[in-house]
C-alpha positions, -999 to +999 in steps of 0.1 A: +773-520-416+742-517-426+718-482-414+701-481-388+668-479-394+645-474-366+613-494-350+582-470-341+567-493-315+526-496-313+524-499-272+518-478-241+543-453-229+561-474-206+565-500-235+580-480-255+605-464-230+619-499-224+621-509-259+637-477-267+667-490-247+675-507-280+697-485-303+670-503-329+640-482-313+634-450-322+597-436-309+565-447-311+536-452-338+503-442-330+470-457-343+433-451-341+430-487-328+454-493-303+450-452-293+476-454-269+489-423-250+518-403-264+550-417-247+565-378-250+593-382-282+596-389-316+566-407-332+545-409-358+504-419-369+491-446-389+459-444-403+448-484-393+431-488-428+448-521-429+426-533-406+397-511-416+398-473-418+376-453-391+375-417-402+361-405-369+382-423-348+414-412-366+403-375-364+402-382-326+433-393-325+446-362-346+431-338-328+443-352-292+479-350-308+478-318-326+496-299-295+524-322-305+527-315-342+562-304-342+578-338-330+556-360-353+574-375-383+540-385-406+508-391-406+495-419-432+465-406-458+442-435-457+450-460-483+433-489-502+452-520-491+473-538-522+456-513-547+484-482-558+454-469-584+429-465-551+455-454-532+467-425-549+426-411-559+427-406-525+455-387-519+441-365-538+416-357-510+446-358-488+435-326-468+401-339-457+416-359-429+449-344-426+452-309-430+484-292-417+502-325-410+536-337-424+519-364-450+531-398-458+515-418-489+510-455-482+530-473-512+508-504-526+511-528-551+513-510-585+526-474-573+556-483-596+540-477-625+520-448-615+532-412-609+546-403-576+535-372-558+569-373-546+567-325-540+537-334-519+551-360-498+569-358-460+572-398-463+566-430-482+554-456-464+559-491-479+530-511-476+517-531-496+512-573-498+544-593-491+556-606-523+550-571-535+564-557-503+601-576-505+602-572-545+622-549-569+593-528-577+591-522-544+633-509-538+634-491-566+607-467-548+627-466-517+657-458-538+640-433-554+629-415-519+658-416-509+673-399-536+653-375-535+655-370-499+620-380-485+615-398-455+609-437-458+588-463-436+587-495-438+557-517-424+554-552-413+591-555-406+591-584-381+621-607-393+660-596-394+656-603-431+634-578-442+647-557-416+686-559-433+667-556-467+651-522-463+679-509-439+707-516-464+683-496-489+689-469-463+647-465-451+645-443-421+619-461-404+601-494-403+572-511-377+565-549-368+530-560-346+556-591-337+583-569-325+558-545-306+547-573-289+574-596-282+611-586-274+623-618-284+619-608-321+637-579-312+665-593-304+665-617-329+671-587-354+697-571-333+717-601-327+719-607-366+725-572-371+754-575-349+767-602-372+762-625-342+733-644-359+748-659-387+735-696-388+764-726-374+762-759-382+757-767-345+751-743-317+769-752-278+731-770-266+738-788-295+706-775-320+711-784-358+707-748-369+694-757-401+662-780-388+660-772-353+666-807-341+680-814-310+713-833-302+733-846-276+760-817-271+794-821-288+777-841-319+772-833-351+737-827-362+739-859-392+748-883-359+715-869-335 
């Protein structure tokens, strides 16, 4: 059985309480564009430079949380999307936007063959573009983290194959926009984490599993 790595949902309070009823949820992530209110556990702050870093609005969002240090597991330095070299120049300024908070580096494409600040770090977040994301380069990182015991967070995990990628790896964390937003995906990952989602050649409504076509129930998918 694979770990179980946890979502950090991006929704209100409530949201999050009632996706948390999913051993598969574990708090809640918090961003400078969505700014939701703290739903009161475990969570943790993105920095929203994917979509386009606001410096002023994440110090907002900093400061409202700093009462709750102590229960937050990172906070992402802003990062250059898809560039590692970018990335890490400004992890050197690290303290400018983040001072006194557990720090997580955003990994990008390239990190691999860069040096880690792996003393300085609370958490490695894996970001980075998709081919680059899913690829070896990309493991070996997490398998490195984890050796050394840091923290590991997975973005854009929205599909129960990245999901059993990363959690077999053994990453602590991960996030998905499409599981935030629709519990269907959730439970798409949870039934094939359960070893209930393995594809059949024809399900009981009589769906060819492999195209999606529908069929008279009882027949095989070749005779629909």
């Amino acid at each position: 059985m694979a770990n179980q790595m946890k979502f950090l949902i991006d929704k209100s309070p409530p949201d999050v309480k009632r996706k948390a009823e999913s051993a598969l949820v574990g708090g809640q992530l918090l961003t400078p564009l969505t700014r939701y209110k703290n739903w009161g556990g475990t969570f943790a702050i993105d920095n929203g430079a994917f979509s386009g870093f606001r410096a002023a609005d994440f110090a907002k969002l900093l400061d409202r949380e700093a009462d709750r240090k102590s229960d937050c597991l990172f906070v992402t330095v802003p990062d250059v999307v898809a560039s590692a070299r970018r990335t890490l120049e400004l992890w050197q300024f690290r303290t400018r936007w983040a001072d006194g908070w557990p720090l997580a580096l955003v990994a990008q494409d390239g990190l691999e063959d860069m040096p880690v600040p792996w003393t300085q770090l609370a958490a490695l977040f894996i970001g980075g573009g998709d081919p680059w994301k899913d690829s070896k380069a990309s493991q070996d990182l997490v398998r490195t983290a984890k050796t050394l015991g840091v923290h590991v967070h997975v973005g854009r995990v929205n599909t129960p194959k990245r999901y059993e990628l990363f959690a077999d790896l053994g990453a602590d964390t991960c996030d998905g926009s499409g599981v935030a937003m629709y519990d269907h995906m959730l439970a798409k990952i949870e039934k094939h984490m359960s070893g209930d989602g393995a594809p059949t050649l024809f399900d009981m409504s009589g769906t060819d599993a492999a195209t999606g076509t529908r069929c008279e129930v009882g027949r095989m998918p070749a005779l629909c």
